[in-house]
N, C-alpha and C positions, 0 to 999 in steps of 0.2 A: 644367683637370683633366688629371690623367697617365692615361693608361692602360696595362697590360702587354704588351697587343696589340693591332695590328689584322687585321682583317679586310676583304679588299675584295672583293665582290661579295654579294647579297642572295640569290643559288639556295639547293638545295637543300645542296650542300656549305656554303657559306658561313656560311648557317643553323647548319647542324650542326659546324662548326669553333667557332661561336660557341659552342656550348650547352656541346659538351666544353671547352673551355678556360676558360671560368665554373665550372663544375661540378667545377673543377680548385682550384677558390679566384683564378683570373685576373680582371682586369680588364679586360672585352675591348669594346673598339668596333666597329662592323660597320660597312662603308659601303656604300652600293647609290648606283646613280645614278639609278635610276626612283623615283619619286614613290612608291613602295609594295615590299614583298619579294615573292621566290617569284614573279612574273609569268610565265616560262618553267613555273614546276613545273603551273601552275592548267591548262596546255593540255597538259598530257602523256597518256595514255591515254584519249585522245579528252578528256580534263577527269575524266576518274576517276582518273588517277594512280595508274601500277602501282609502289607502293612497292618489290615487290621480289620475289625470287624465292623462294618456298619448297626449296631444297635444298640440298645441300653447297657448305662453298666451292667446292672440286675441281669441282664444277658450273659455279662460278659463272667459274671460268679456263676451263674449256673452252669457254663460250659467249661469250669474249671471244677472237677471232680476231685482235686487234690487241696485243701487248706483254703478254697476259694473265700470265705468268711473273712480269711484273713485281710484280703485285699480291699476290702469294703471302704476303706477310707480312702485311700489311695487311688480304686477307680471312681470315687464321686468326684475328685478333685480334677482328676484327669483322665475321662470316658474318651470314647471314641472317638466322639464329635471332635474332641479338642487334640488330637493326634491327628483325624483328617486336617482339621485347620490349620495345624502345623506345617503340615509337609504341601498343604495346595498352597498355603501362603510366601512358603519361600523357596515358591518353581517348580512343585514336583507334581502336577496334576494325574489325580487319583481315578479310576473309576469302580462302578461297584458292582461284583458278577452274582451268578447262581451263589444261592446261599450267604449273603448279605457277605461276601469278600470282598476286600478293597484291596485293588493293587494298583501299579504305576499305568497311567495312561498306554509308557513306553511297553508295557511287557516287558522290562528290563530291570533286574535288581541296583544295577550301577543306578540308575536316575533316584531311589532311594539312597542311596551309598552319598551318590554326587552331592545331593541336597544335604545331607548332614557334614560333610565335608567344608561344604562353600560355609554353611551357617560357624563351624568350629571355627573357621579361619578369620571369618569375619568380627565372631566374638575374640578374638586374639588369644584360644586358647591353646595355648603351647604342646606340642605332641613329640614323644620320644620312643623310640626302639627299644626298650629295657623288659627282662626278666627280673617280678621282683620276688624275693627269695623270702620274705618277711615282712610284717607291720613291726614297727617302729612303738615303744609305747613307753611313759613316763608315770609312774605311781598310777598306773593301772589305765591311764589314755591314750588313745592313738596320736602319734603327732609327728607320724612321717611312716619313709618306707624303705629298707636295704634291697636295693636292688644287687646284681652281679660286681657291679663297680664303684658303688658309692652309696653315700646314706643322704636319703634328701628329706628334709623335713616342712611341714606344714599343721594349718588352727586345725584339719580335716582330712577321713579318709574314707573313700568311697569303695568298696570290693564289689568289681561287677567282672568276675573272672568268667563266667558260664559254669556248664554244668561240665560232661565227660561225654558229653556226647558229637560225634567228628572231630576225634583229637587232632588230624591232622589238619582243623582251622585254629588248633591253641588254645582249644577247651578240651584239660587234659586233667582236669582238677583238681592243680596249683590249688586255689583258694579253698579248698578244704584244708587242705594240712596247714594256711596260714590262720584260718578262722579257727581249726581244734586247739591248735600251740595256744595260740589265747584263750583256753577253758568254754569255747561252742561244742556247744553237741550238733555232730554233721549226722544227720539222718540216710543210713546209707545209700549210693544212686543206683541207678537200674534202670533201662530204657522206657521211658515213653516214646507214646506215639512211635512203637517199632515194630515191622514186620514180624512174622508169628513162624516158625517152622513147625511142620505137618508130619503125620505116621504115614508109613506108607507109599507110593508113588503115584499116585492122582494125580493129587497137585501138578510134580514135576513133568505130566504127563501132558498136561496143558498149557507149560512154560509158557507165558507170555500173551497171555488170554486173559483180556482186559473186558471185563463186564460192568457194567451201566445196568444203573434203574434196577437193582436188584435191594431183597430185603437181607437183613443179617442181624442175629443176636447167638450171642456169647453164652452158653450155659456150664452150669459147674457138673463136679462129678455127680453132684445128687437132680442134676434138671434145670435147678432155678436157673432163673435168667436174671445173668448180671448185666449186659444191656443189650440194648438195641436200635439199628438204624437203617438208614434207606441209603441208594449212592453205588460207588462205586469201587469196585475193587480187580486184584491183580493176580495172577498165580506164576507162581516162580521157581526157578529150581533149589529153591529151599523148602518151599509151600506156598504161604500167602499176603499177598499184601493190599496195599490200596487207600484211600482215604479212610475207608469204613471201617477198614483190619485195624489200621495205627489208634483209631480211636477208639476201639474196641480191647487194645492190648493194654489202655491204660487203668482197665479193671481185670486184668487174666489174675487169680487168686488159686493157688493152690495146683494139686495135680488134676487129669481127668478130666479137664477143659474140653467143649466142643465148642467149633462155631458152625451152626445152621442157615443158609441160604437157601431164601426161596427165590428162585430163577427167575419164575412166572409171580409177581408179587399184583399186577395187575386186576388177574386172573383166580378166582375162585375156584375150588375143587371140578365144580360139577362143569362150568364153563370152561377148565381148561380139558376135560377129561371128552367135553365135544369138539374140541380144537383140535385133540390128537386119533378122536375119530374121525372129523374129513382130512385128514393129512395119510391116512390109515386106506382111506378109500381111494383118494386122489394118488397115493403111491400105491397101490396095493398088487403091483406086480415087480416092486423094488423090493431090491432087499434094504433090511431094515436101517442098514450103515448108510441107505441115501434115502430113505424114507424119511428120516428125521431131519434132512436139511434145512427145513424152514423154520424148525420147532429151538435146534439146538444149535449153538456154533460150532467147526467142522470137529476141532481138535477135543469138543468135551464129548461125542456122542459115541469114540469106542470108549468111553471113562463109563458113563451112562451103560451102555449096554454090555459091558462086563460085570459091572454091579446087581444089573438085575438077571445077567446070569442068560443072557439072550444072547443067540447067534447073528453076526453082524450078517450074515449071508443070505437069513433068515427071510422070508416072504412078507411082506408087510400085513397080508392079509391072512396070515397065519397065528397071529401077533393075539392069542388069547384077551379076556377081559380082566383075568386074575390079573397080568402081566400090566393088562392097561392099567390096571390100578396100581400097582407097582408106581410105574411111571409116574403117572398123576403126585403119590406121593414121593418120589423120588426130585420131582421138579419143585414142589412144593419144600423140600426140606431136606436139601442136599447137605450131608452134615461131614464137619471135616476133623482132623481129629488133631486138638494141636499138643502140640511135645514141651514148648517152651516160646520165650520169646527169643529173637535174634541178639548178638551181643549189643552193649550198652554203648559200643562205638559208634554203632551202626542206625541209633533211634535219632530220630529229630528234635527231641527235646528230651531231658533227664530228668525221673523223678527221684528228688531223694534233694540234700543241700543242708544249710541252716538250718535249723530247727525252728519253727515259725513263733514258737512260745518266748523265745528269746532274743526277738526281735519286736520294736512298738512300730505296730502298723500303720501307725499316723508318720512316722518320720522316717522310715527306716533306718533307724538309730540302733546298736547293739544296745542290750539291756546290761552286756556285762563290761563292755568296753568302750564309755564314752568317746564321741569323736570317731568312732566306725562305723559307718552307715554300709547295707547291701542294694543292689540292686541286681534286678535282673532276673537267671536262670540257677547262681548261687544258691537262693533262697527253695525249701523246699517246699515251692506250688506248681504246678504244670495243669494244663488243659488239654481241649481237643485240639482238631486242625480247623480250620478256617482263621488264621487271624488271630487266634487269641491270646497266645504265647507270647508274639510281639508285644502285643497292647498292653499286657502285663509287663513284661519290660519297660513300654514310655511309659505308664503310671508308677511303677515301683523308683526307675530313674528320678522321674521329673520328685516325686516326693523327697527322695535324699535330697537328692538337687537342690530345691529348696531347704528344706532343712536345715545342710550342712550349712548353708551360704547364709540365715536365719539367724543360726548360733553363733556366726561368727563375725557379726554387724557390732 
């Protein structure tokens, strides 16, 4: 059997390069090399799968801190809107949480999986089990692929392998070494959006102490502030994590990184510094490791008052002003001291890929290898969390997608 294209990797790009270049009147083969598709996509939002971001493209470029410029054609073509209207159109109803996320009605990642599934089948897109080892190319075009057992050729080829990040779902990155053999410069990877490991034992101290509504910015070894956010975060026994960490790591630069949390972000110096005076009065014949229970959660207050060098035994009403002020800024600007980031396995999305200069952002067409298009997490752009990373995906997909199926009418 001939087909018009291929397709190599089973994500969510992949998926969706298939569906559009079907949809196009294409012939298209998809190949996965895991025993099943979408295995990466079923672990994405905790397993809900945040489809994608409810708001403007121009959104969707600002919360891509990596190469987002690049994608400007790509998401005008195919925004938000038109990703929701996708997946509500064929069964998969959406809704939209804190922070303009759009996930499945279901809370279930399969009911996103399910709905591209049905749509592939129905486009009568052909899907096979294959590791492919190589593109295929002819006086300098793509126009097939060697897999483990055979060479199959096609007018088109689509590389939507992912990045390196959960190798154990088959983003192991294959598609580097096939993309450099062809003369790409692969921009080296390195975890986004990954947990951060900490000096010291703090953190570990507080394993599992999930904080809400707090502030947090990123500074370098000289102070500045490389960003900053509101939300939530995790402590672990590595150090730190949580929505705000991961997006936070995708600017960590150099050594001598801090990240600063203010607890009480609410709450102003002076307002919180009378807060801790009637907790001060109202406990003031505790000591001070149960004086602080309203103020702090149970497992950070020996962390807290080891810091500031107080006896946990301590009389509440002994508790100097020096000391208050400690505190005060202490809650206000609890700083953590980070080491590195976590291995590149272990992040939810990879920065590093393609080289974006050698790629046309209107087609995702290789500029050095006609007839190879990327799509996906390949390509090196990454964002924050909420959604954005997918959406990149179905814009970068659906643009091959067409394309390839465009060039080959």
């Amino acid at each position: 059997m001939t087909y018009d294209g291929i397709i190599i990797g089973g994500g969510p790009a992949g998926m969706f390069a298939a569906i559009t270049a079907a949809q196009r009147g294409q012939k298209v083969l998809l190949l996965e090399r895991n025993d099943r598709l979408g295995k990466k996509l079923l672990i994405t939002g905790k397993g809900r799968c945040n489809v994608t971001n409810d708001c403007s493209e121009q959104e969707v470029l600002q919360n891509t801190p990596r190469n987002g410029r690049f994608l400007y054609s790509a998401m005008a073509a195919f925004p938000p809107e038109k990703a929701k209207a996708f997946f509500e159109s064929h069964g998969c109803a959406l809704k939209t949480e804190r922070g303009n996320r759009v996930f499945p009605v279901t809370d279930k990642a399969q009911s996103v999986l399910d709905c591209l599934q049905n749509e592939l089948r129905r486009q009568n897109v052909t899907v096979k089990t294959a590791r492919v080892r190589e593109i295929v190319t002819v006086e300098g075009r793509a126009v097939g692929v060697k897999t483990q057992n055979d060479v199959i050729l096609a007018s088109w080829v689509i590389l939507a392998t992912g990045g390196a990040s959960y190798p154990t779902t088959g983003s192991t990155g294959d598609g580097y070494d096939m993309t450099e053999k062809l003369g790409h410069t692969i921009v080296p990877a390195v975890g986004s959006l990954v947990p951060l490991e900490t000096a010291g034992s703090d953190c570990q101290d507080m394993q599992g102490l999930a904080l809400r509504n707090v502030g947090v910015k990123l500074l370098n070894a000289k102070g500045k502030v490389l960003y900053k956010d509101f939300g939530e975060l995790l402590f672990t026994h590595f150090g730190i994590s949580g929505p705000t960490v991961l997006s936070a790591s995708c600017h960590l630069k150099g050594e001598g990184c801090k990240l600063v949390i203010d607890l009480k972000p609410a709450l102003e110096d002076s307002k919180l510094d009378d807060r801790i005076l009637r907790d001060m009065e109202m406990y003031k014949n505790r000591a001070m490791e149960n004086a602080l229970i309203d103020l702090l959660p149970k497992s950070m207050i020996p962390v807290v008052l080891r810091r500031l060098e107080i006896d946990p035994a301590m009389q509440a009403n002994s508790l100097t002003k020096q000391k208050r002020r400690a505190l005060v800024e202490l809650l206000k600007g609890f700083t953590v001291e980070i080491v590195g980031k976590r291995p590149v396995a272990e992040a939810i999305i990879t920065s590093g890929g393609v080289k974006v200069s050698e790629i046309d952002p209107k087609t995702m067409e290789s500029k050095k290898v006609p007839g190879l298009y990327f799509a996906g997490e390949i390509i090196d752009c990454d964002a924050y969390t909420g959604g954005f990373n997918l959406q990149i995906a179905w814009a970068t997909a659906y643009a091959a997608g067409c394309a390839a199926s465009d060039a080959n009418k």
